[in-house]
N, C-alpha and C positions, 0 to 999 in steps of 0.2 A: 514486523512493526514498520508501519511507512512514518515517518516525521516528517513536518512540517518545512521548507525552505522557501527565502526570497527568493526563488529564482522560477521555479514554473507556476504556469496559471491554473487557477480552482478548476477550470475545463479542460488543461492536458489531464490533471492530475486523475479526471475521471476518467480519463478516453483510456488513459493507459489500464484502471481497473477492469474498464469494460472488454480492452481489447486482450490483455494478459490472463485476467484470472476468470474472463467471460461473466461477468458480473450483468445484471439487465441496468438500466439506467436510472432508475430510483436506488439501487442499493449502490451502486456505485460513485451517486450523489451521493447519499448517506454516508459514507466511507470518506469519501473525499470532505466533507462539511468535518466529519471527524477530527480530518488532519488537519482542516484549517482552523478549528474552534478550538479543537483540543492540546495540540502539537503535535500528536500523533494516534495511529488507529492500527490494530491488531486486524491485518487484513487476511492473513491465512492461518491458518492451522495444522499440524500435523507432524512428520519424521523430521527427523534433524536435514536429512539428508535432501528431501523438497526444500524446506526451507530455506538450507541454502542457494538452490535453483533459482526459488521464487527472488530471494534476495540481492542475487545478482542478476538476474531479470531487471530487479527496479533499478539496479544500480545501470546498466547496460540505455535505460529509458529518461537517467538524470535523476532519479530519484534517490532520497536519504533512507535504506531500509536498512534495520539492525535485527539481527535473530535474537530474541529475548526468551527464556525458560517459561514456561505457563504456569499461571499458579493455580494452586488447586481449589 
């Protein structure tokens, strides 16, 4: 889960989905619009064990990401 923060701009915010999770640039808008309309957007999926990878990835990029349980 990426959240929303005052501190990077709606175009890091994609560059970093595009360049981390390889996202094309419409869904990576999408995703990014997510975090900024929503507060936040479920950008990966999967083991606990990625998750955290992925999670300290965003955190490593400036990003707010928390690993959250999926619901069913």
């Amino acid at each position: 889960m990426v959240h929303n923060d005052p501190v990077n701009l709606m175009s890091y915010v994609q560059w970093v989905f595009e360049s981390y999770f390889g996202m094309d640039v419409a869904t990576a808008r999408r995703y990014m619009l997510q975090v900024h309309n929503n507060g936040r957007a479920v950008v990966a999926r999967g083991q606990r064990e990625q998750m955290e990878t992925d999670a300290q990835a965003m955190h490593s990029y400036g990003l707010w990401a928390t690993i959250e349980p999926s619901t069913p």
